[in-house]
BAZAKE-332064 format. One line per field, with one value per residue: x negated, y negated, z negated of N, C-alpha, C, O in turn; residue in three letters. Coordinates in pm, 1 decimal. Layout:
N
n.xx	X  ... .
n.yy	Y  ... .
n.zz	Z  ... .
ca.xx	X  ... .
ca.yy	Y  ... .
ca.zz	Z  ... .
c.xx	X  ... .
c.yy	Y  ... .
c.zz	Z  ... .
o.xx	X  ... .
o.yy	Y  ... .
o.zz	Z  ... .
r	Ala  ... .
This chain:
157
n.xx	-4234.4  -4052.7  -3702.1  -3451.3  -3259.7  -3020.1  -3016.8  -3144.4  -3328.1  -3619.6  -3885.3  -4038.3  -4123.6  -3901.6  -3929.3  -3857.8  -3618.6  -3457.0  -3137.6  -3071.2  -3017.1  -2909.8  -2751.6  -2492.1  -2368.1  -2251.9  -2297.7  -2319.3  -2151.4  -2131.5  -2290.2  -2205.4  -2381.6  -2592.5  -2424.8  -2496.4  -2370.3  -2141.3  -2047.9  -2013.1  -1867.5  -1856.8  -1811.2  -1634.7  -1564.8  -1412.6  -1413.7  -1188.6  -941.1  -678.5  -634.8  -449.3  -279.1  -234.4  -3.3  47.3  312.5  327.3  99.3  -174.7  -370.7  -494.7  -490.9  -691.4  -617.3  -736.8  -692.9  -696.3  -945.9  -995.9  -1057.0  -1106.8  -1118.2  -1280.2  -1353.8  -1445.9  -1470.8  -1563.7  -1416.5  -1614.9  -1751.2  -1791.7  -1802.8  -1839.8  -1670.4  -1373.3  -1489.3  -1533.9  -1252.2  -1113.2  -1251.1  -1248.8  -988.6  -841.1  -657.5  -699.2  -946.1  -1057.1  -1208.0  -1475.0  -1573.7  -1768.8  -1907.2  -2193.3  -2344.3  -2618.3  -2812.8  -3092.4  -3268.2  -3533.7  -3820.9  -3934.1  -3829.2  -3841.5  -3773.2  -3573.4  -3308.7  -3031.7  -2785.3  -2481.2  -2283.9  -1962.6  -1712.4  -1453.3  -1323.1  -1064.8  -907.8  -660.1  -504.9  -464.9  -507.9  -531.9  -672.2  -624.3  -849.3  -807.2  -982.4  -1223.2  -1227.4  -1252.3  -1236.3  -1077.0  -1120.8  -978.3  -994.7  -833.2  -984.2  -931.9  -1089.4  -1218.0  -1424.5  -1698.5  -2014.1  -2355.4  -2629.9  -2949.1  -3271.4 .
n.yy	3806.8  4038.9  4147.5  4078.2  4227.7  4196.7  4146.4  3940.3  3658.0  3489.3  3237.3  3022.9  2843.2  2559.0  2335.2  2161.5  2094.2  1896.3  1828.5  1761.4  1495.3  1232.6  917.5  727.8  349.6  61.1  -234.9  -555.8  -564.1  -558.8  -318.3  -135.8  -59.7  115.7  380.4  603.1  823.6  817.5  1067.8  1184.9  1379.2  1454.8  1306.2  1189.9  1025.9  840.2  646.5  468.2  343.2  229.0  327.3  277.8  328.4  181.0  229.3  64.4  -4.7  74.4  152.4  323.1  292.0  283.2  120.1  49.3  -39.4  -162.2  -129.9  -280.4  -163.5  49.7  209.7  483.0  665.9  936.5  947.0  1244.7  1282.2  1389.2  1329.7  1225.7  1091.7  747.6  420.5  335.0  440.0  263.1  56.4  92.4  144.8  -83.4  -271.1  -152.8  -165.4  -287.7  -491.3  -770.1  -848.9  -704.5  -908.8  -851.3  -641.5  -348.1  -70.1  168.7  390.0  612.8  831.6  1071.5  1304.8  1527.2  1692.0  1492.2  1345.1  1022.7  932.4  798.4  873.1  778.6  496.8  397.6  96.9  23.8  -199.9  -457.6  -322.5  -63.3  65.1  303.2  500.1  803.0  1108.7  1386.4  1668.5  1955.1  2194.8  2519.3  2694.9  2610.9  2404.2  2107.6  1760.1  1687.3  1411.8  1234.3  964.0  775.5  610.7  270.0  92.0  -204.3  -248.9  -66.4  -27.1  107.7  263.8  330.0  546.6 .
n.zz	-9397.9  -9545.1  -9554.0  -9811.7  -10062.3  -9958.2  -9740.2  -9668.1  -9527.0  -9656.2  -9572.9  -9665.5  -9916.0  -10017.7  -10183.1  -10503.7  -10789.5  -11018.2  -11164.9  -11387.2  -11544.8  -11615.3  -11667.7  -11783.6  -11837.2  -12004.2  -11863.7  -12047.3  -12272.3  -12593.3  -12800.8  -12635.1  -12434.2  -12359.4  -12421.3  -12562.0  -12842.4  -12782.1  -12670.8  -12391.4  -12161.7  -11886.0  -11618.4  -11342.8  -11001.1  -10823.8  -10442.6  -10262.4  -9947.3  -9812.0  -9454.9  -9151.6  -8872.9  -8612.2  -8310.5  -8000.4  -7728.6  -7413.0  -7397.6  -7411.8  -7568.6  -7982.0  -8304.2  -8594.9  -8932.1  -9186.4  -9540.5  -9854.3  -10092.1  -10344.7  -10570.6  -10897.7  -11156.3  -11380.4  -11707.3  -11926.7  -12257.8  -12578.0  -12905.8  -13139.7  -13474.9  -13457.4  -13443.2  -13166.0  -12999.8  -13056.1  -12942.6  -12759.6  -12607.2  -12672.4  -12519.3  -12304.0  -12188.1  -12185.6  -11975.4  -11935.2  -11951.2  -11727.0  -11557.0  -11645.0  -11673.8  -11650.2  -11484.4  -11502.4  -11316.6  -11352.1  -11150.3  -11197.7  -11005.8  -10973.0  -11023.3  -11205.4  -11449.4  -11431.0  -11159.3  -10999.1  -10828.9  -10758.5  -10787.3  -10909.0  -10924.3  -11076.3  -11074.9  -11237.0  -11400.0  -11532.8  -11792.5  -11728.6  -11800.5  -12048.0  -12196.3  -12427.8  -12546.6  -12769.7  -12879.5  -13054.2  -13082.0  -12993.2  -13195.1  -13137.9  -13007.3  -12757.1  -12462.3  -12210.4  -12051.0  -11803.1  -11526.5  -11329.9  -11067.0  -10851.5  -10697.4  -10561.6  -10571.8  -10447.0  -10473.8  -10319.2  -10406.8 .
ca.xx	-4178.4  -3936.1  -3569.3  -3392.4  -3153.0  -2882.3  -3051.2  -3157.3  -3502.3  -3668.6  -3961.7  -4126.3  -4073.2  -3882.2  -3908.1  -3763.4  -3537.3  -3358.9  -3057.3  -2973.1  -3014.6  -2834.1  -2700.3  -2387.9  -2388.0  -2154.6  -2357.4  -2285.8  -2116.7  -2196.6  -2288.3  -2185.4  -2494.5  -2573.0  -2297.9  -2536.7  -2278.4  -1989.2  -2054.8  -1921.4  -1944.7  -1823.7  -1732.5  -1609.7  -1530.3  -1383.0  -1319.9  -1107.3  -908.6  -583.5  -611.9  -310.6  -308.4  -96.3  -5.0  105.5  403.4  300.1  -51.3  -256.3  -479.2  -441.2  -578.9  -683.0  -600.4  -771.0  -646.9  -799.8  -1020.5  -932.8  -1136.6  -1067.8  -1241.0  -1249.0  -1400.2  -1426.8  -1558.9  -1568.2  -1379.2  -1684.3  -1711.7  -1875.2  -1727.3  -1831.0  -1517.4  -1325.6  -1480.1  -1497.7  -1103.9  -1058.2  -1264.4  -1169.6  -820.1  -733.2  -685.1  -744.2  -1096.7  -1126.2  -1324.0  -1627.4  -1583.5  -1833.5  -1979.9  -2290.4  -2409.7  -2804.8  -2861.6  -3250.6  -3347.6  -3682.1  -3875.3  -4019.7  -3767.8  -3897.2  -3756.6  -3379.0  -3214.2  -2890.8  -2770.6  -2365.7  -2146.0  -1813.6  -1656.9  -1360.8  -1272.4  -956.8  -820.2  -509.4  -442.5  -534.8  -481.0  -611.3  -643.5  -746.7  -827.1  -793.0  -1118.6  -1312.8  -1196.9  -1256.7  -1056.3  -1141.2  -1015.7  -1002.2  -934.8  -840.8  -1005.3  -888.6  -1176.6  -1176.5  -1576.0  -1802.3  -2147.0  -2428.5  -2797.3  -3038.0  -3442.9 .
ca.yy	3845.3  4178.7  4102.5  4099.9  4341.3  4120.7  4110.1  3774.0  3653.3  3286.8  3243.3  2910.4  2764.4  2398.5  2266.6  2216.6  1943.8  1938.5  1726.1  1740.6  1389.7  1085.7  796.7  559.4  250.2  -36.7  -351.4  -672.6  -519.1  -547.0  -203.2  -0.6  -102.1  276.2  441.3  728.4  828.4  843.6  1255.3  1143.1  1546.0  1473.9  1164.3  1171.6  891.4  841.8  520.6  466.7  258.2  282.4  305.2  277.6  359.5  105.6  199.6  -7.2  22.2  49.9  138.2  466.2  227.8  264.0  52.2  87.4  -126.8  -137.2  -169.9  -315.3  -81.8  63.7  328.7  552.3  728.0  976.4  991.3  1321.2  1308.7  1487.8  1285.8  1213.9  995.9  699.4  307.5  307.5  489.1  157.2  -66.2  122.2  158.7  -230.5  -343.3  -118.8  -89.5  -456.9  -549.0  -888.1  -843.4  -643.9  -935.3  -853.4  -487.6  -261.4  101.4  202.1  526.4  609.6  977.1  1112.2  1428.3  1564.3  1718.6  1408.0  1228.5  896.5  957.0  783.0  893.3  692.4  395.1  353.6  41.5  7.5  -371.8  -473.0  -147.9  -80.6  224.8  327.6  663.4  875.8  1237.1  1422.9  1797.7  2019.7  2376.9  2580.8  2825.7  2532.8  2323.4  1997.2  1711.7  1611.9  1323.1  1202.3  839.8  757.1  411.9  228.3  -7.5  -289.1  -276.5  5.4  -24.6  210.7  190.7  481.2  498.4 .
ca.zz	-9526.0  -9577.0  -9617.5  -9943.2  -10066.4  -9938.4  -9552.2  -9586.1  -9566.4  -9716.7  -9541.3  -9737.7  -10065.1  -9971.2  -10351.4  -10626.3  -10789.6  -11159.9  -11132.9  -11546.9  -11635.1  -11581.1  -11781.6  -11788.9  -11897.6  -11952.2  -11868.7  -12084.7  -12355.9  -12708.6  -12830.7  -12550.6  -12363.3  -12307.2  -12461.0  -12707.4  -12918.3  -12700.3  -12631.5  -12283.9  -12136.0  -11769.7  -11511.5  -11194.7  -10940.8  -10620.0  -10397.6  -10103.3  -9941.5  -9697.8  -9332.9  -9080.5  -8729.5  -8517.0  -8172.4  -7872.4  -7660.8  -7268.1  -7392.1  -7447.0  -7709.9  -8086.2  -8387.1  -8707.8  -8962.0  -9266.4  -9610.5  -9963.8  -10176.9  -10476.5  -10711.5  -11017.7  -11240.2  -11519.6  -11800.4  -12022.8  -12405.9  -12732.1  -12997.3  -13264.4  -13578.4  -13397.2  -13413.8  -13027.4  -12911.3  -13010.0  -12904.7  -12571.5  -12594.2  -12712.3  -12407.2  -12119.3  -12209.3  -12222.5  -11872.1  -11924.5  -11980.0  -11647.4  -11470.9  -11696.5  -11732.2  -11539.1  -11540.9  -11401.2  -11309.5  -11278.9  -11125.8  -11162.0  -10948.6  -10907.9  -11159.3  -11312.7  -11457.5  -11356.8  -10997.7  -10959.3  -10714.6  -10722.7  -10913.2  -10845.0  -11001.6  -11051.9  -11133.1  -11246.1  -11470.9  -11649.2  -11840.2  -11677.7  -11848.3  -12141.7  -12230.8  -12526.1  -12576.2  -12858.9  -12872.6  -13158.2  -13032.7  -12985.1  -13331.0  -13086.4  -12969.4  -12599.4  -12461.0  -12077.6  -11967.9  -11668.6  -11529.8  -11234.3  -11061.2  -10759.4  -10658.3  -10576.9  -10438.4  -10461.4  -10440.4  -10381.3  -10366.6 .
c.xx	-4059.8  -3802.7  -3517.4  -3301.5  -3022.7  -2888.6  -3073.1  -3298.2  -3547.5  -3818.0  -4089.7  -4050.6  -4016.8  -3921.1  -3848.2  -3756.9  -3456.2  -3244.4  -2957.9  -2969.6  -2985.2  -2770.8  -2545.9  -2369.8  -2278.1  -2237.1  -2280.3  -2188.4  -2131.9  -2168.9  -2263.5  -2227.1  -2540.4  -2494.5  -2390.1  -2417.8  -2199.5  -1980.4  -1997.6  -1977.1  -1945.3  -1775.9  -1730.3  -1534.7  -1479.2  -1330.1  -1259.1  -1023.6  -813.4  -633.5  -494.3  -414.8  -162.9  -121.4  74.9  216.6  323.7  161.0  -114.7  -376.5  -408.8  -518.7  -601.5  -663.9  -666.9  -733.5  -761.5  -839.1  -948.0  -971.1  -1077.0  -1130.0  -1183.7  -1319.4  -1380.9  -1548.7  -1531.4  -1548.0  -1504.5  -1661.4  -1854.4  -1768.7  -1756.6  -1683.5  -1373.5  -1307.1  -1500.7  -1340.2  -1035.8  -1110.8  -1186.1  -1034.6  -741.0  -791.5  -706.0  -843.0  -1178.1  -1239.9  -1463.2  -1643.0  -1656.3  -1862.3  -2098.1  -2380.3  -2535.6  -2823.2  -3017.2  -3270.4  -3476.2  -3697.9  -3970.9  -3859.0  -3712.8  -3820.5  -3600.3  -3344.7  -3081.0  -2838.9  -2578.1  -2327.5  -2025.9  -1741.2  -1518.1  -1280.1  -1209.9  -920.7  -702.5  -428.1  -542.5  -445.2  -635.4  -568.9  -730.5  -674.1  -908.1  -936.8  -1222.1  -1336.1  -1302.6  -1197.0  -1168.1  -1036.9  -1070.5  -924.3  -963.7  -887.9  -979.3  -1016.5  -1174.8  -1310.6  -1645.1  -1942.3  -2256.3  -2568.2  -2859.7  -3181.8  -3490.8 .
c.yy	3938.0  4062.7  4166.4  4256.7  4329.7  4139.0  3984.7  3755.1  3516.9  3335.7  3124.0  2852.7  2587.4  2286.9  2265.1  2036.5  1983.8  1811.2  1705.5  1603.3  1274.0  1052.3  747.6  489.6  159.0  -141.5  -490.1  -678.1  -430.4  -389.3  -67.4  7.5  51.8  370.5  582.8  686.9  871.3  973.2  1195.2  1302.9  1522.3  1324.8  1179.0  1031.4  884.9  680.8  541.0  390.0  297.1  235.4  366.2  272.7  313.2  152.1  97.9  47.0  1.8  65.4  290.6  458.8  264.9  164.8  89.5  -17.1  -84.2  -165.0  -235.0  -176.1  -72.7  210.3  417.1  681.1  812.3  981.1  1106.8  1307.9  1383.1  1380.6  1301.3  1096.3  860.8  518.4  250.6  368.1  362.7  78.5  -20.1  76.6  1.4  -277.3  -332.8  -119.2  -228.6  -509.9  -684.8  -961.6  -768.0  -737.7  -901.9  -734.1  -397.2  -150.4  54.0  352.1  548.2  770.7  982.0  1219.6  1427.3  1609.6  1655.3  1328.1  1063.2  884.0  908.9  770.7  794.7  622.2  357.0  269.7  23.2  -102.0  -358.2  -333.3  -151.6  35.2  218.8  428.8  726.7  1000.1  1288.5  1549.2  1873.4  2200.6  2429.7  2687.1  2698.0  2455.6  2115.9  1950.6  1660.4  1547.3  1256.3  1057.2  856.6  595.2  397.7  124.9  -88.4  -268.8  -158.7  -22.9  103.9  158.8  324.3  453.9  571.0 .
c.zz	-9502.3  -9601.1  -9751.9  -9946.9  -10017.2  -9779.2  -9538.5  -9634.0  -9572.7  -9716.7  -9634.3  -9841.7  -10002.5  -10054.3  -10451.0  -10660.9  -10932.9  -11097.9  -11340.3  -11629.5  -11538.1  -11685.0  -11688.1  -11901.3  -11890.8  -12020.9  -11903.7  -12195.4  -12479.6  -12750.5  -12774.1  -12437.1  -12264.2  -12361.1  -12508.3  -12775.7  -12871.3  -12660.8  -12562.6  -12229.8  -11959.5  -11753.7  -11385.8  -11149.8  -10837.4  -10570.3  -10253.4  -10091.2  -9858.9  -9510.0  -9275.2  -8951.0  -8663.6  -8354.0  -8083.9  -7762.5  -7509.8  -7258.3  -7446.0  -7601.9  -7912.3  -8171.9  -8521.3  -8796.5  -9104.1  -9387.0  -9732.2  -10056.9  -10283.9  -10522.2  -10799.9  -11033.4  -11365.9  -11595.4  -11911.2  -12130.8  -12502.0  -12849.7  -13137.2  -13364.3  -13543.5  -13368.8  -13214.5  -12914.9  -12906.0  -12964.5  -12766.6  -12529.5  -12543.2  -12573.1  -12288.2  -12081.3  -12224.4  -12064.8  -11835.6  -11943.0  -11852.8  -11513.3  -11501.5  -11705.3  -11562.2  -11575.1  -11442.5  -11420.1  -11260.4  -11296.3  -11111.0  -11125.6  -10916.9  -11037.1  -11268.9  -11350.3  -11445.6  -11212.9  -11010.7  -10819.7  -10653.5  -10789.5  -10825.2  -10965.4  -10982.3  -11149.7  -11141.2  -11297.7  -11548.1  -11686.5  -11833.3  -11732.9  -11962.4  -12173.6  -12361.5  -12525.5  -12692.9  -12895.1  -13021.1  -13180.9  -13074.3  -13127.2  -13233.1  -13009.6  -12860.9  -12515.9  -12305.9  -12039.4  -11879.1  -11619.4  -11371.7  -11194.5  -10881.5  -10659.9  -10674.8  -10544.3  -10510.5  -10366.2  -10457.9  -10334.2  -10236.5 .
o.xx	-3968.8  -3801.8  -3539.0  -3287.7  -2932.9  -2789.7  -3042.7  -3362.4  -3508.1  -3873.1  -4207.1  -3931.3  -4097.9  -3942.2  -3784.0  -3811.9  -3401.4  -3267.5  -2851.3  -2932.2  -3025.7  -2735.8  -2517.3  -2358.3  -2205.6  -2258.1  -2198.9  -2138.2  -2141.1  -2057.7  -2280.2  -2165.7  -2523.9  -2528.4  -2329.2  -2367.5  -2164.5  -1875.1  -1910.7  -2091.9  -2039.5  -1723.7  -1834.5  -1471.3  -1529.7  -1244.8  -1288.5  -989.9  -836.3  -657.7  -440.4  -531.9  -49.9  -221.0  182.7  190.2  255.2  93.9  -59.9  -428.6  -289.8  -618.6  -521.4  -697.2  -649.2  -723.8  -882.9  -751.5  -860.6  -901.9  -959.0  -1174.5  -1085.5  -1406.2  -1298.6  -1670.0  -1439.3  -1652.2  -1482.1  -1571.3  -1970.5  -1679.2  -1703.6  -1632.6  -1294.1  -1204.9  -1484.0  -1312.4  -961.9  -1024.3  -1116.1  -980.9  -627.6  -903.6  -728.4  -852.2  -1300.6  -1311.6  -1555.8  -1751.0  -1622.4  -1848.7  -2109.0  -2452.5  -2569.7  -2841.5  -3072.5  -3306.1  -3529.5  -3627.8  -4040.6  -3795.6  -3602.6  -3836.7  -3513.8  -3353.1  -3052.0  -2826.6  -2561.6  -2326.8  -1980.6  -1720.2  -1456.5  -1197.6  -1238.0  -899.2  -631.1  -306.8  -664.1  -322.4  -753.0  -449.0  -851.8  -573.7  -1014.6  -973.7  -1288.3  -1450.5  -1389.2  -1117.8  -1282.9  -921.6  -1189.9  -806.6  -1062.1  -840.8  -999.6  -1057.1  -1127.1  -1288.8  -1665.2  -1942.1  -2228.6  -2599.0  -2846.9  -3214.3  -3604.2 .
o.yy	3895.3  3947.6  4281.7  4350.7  4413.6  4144.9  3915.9  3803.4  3434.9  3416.3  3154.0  2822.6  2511.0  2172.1  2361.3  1933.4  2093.1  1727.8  1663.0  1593.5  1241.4  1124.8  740.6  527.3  161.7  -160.1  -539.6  -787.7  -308.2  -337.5  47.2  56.6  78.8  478.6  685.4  574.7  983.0  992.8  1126.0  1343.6  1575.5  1249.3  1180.2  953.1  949.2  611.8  618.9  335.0  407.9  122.2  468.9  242.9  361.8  124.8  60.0  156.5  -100.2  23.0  345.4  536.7  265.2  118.5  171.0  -121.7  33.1  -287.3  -239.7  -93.8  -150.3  309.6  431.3  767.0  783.6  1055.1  1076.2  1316.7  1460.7  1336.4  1383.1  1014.3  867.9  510.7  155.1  340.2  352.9  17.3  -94.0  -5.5  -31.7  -325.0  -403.4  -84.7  -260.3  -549.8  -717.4  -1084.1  -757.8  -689.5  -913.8  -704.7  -388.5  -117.3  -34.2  397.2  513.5  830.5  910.7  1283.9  1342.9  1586.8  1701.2  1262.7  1008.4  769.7  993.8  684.1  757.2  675.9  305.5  315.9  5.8  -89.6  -273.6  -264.6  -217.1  117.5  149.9  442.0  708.2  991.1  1255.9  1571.2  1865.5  2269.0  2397.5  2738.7  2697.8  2444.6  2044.1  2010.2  1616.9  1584.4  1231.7  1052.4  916.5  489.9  491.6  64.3  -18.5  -275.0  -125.3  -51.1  173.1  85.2  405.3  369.4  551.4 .
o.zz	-9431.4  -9644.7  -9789.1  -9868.6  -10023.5  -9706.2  -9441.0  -9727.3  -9489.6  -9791.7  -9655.5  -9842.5  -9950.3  -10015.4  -10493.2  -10622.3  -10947.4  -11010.4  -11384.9  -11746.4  -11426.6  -11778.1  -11568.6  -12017.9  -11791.4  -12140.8  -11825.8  -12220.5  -12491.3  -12740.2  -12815.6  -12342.4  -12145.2  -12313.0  -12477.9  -12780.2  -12909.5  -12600.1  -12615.7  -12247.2  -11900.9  -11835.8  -11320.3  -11220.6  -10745.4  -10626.1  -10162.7  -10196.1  -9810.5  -9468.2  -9316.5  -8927.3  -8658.3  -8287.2  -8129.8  -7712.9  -7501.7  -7164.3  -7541.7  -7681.6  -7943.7  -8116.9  -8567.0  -8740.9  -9136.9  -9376.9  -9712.2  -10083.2  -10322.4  -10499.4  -10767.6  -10957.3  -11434.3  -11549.0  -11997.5  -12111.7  -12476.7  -12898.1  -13226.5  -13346.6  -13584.0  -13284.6  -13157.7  -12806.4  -12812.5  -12933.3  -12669.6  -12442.1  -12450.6  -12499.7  -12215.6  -11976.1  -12260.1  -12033.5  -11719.0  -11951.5  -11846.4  -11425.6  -11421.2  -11756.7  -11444.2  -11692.9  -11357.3  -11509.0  -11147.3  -11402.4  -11027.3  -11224.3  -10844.8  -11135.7  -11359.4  -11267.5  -11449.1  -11170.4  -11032.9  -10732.6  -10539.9  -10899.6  -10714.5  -11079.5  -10869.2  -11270.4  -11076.4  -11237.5  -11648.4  -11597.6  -11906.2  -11716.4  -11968.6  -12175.9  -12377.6  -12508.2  -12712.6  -12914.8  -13073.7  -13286.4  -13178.1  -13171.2  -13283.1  -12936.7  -12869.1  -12493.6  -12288.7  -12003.7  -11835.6  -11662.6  -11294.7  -11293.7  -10792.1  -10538.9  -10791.5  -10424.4  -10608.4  -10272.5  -10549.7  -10250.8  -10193.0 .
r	Unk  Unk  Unk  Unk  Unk  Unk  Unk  Unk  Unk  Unk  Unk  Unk  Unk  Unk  Unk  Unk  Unk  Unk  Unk  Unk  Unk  Unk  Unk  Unk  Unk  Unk  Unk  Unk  Unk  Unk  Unk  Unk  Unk  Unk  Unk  Unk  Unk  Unk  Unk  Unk  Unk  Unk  Unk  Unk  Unk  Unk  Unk  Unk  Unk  Unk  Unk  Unk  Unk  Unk  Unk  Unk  Unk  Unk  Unk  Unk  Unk  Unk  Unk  Unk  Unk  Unk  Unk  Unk  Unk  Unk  Unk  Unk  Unk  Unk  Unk  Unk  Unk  Unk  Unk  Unk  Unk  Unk  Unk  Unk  Unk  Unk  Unk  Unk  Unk  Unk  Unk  Unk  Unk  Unk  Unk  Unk  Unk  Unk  Unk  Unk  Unk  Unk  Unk  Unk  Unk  Unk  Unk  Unk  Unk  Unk  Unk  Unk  Unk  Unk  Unk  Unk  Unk  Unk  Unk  Unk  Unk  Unk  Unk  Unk  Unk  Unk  Unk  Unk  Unk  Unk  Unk  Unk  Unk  Unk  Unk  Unk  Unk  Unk  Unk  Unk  Unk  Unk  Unk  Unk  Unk  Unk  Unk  Unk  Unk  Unk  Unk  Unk  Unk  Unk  Unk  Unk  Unk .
């Protein structure tokens, strides 16, 4: 096969893969079972945990020491007229409800939908932060909690 106009040349088709659909869910909680409604537009996640590095006197050795886990998360949505945005708020936002409070994220790639790729939860979930912005171009209010969580795991097919 000729090279491009660029100088680069793709010899075999590898496949193909959509990656536009995925869900979150918050399991065990009335009405916000799958959260339709919630225009949720964006979520990101990250976990990690502290590590230390102890060395030894009279020794060339070091150690690592490991610390406890600890998560957080954002959520971005689109302020609609929808009684699920409270009772999101009322749950996640009352940390004294965070033993029961979970997310769960289910990614599907491939071009059947059917196909999940990746199922991540996250336990023990509290809203730590909120910001709201609204743009005058747009005429919509978008609103980003921040959630704090204790438990990740992740499951893929």
């Amino acid at each position: 096969m000729a090279k491009d106009i660029f100088g680069r040349r793709m010899d075999s088709f590898g496949g193909a893969f959509t990656s536009d659909h995925a869900t979150i869910t918050f399991p065990g909680v009335t009405g916000l079972a799958n959260a339709v409604g919630l225009l949720i537009q964006q979520v990101q996640v990250g976990y990690n945990r502290q590590l230390s590095r102890l060395y030894e006197l009279n020794s060339r050795a070091f150690y690592y020491v490991a610390g406890r886990p600890m998560g957080q998360g954002t959520i971005g949505r689109i302020v609609g007229p929808t009684p699920l945005q409270a009772a999101f708020y009322e749950k996640y936002g009352d940390v004294c409800q965070a033993g029961t409070n979970s997310m769960q994220l289910n990614i599907f790639a491939g071009c059947d939908e059917a196909i999940l790729s990746k199922r991540a939860s996250m336990h023990f979930t509290v809203i730590n932060a909120f910001a709201m912005t609204i743009s005058a171009e747009q005429a919509m209010i978008n609103e980003t909690a921040t959630l704090t969580f204790s438990n990740y795991t992740e499951h893929t097919n």
